[in-house]
N, C-alpha and C positions, 0 to 999 in steps of 0.2 A: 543733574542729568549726565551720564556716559556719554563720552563723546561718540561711542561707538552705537551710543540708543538712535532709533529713525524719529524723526517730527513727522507725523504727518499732518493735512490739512483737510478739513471737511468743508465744503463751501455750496452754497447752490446759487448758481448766477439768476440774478435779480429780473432779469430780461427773457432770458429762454427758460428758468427753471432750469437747466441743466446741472447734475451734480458734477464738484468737485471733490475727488482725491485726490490730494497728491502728497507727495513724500521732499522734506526739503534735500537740496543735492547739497553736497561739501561745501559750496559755491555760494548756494544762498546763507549756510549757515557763516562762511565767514566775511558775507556782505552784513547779515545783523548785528556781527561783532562789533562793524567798525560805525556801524549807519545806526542801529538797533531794529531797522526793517529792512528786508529783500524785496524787490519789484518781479512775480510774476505772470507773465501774461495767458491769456489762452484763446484762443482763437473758435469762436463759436459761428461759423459763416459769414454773417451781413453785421457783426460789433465780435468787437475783442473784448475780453476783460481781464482789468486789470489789478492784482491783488497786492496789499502790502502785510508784509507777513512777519511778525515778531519770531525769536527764537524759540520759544516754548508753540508755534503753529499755529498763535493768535492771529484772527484778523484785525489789521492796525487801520482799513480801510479800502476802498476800491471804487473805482472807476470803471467806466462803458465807456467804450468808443466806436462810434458807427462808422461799419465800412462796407469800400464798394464793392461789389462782388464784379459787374463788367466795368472799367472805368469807361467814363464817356471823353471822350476827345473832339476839341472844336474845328472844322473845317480850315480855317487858319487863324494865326496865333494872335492876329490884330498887332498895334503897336505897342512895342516894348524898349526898355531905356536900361543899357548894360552900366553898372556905375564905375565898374574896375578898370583898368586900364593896363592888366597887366595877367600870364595866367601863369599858374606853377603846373610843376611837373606831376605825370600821377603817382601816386603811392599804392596802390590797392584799395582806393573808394575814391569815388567823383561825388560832390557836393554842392548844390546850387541852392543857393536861399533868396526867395521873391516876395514881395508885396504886390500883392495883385490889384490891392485900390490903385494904388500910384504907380503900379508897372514896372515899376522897378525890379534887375535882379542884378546879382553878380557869382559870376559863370568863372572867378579864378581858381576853382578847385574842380570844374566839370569839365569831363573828355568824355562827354557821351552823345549824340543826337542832339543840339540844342533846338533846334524847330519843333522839334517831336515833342519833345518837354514842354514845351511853352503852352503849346497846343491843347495838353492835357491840363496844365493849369488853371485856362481858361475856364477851365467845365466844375474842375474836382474839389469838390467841397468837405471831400468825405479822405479816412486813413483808405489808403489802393497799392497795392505793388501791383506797378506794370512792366511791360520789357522794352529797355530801349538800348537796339544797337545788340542786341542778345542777351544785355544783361537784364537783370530783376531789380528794378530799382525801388524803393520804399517813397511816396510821397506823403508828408504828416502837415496836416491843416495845422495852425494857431490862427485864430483871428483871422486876419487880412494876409497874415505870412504862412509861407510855404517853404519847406525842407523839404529837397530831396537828396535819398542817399542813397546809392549800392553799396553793393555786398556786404546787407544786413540780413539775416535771417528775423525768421518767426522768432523761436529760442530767444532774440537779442530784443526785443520788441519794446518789452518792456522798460529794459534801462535807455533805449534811445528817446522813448515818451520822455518817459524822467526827467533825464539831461536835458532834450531840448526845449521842455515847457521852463526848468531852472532859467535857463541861459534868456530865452523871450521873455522871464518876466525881470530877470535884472536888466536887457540892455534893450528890448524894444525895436526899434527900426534900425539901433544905429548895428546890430547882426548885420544886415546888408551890406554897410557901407565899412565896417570894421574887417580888412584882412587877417588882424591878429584873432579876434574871435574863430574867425571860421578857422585860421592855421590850427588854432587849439582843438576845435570841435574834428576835424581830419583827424587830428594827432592823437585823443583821447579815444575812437571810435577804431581808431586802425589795430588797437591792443586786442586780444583776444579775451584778458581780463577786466575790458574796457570797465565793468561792475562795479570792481574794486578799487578802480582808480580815480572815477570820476569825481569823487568829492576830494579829491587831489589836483584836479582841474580846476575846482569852481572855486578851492582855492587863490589858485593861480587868475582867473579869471576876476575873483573880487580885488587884486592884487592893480590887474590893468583898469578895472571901470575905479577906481579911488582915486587913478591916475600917480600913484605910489611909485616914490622913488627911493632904490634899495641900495644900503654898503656890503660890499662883498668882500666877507672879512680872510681876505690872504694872508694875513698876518698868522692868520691859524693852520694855514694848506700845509706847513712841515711839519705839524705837528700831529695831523694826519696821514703822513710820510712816514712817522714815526710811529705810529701802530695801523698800519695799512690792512694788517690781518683782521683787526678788530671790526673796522669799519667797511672790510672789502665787501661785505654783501649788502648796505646800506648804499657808501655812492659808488656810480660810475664813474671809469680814469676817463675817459671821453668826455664828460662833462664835466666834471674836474677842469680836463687839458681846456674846455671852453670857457670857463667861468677864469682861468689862468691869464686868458689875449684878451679879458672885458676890463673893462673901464671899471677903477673901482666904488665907482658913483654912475649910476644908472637907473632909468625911469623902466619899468616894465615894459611899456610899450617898446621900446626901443631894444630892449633883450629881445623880447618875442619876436622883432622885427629880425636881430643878429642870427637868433638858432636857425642853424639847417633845418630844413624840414624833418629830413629822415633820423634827425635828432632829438624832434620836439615829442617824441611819444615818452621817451627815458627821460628825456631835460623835463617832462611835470612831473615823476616821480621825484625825481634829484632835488628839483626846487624844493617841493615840500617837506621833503626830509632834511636839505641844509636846512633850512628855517626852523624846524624842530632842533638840529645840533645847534644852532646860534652861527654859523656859518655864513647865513645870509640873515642880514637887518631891516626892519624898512623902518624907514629915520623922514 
């Protein structure tokens, strides 16, 4: 097929009967390159659906997801148990992840209303974007757990499902209690081609649940010095210059712990691509 031919998709959702058309965008076609399916959503009032889509237009499979059209909010939030003890700065999305059996949440990635949210949790069983604090924030059920996140659109819906159902079913509860988890899940969600990258995270993320500890092969860095044109649109000098002050024996957890934040969105591309050049080991 020409790359310049259109896929389209014929579909009729399972629940309303409603038809789908639709046409794959540039986007989807080079998430199937790298995935062999694209994730997208469509939003039919009271459930979303959700499709995964081969390169030829095929349906690989799909999902419903019931949602609320008013969300319900509980008069107050009853008791709750913060676990973190520490909160970072914001970057362009606030992030709160809770266990509403055991009450638990942790709030070091939210700068939004936290009463407010809490509130809603109590009630919402169902996918809702509501507004706290002015913004539009996305709350997405698992089980017993709860993600919330702003400045997610519709459009992005479908890879945030994605991601976050991957992420809950490798790590479970300990999301909560794991800062590096959530640093990742901020970092990979604040890209605009979050899509493309996320199996670049989960990467990186199977990298810290093994509990894997990596050699960073410096002994190679001049020789990347020495064809810098070749590789300049592979890695970044910024992580480079970071992976240059790291220890050259290091457990992931503890890199993840090292990256600036406003560095951890480019440091999952970079990691995954040393590891491809043999740059980075895990031994």
């Amino acid at each position: 097929m020409s790359k310049t031919d259109s896929v389209k998709v014929f579909f009729r959702c399972p629940v309303c009967n409603r038809s789908i058309n639709y046409v794959l965008s540039s986007e989807d076609l080079e998430k199937t390159d790298l995935t062999g399916v694209c994730d997208v959503a469509f939003d039919h009032g009271d459930h979303i659906l959700l499709l995964f889509i081969d390169k030829n237009g095929d349906i690989r499979g799909w999902r419903i997801y019931k949602k609320e059209i008013e969300a319900k909010i509980a008069e107050e939030p009853g008791v709750w148990h913060r676990v973190n003890s520490r909160k970072y700065e914001l970057l362009g999305i606030s992030l709160l992840v809770a266990d509403i059996q055991r009450k638990r949440y942790s709030d070091a990635f939210w700068h939004l209303d936290l009463n407010l949210i809490l509130r809603y949790l109590e009630v919402t069983d169902d996918i809702v974007f509501v507004k706290i604090s002015e913004e539009e924030v996305l709350i997405y059920p698992i089980d017993v757990f709860r993600y919330v996140v702003s400045n997610i659109t519709e459009s992005d819906l479908g890879g945030v499902i994605r991601f976050l159902n991957i992420i809950t079913e490798m790590f479970g509860e300990t999301v909560i209690d794991s800062l590096q988890i959530q640093k990742i899940i901020i970092a990979t969600l604040l890209r605009k081609d979050f899509k493309l990258i996320f199996d670049m995270a989960i990467d990186l993320l199977r990298d810290l649940k093994a509990g894997n500890i990596i050699c960073i092969r410096k002994d190679l860095f001049p020789l990347i010095n020495l064809h810098i044109n070749k590789y300049s649109n592979l890695l970044n000098k910024a992580v480079l210059d970071f992976f240059r002050k790291t220890p050259k024996k290091i457990g992931v957890t503890n890199l993840i712990d090292l990256v600036p934040l406003n560095m951890l969105p480019d440091f999952i591309i970079q990691y995954y691509r040393m590891k491809k050049l043999k740059l980075i080991e895990v031994i």
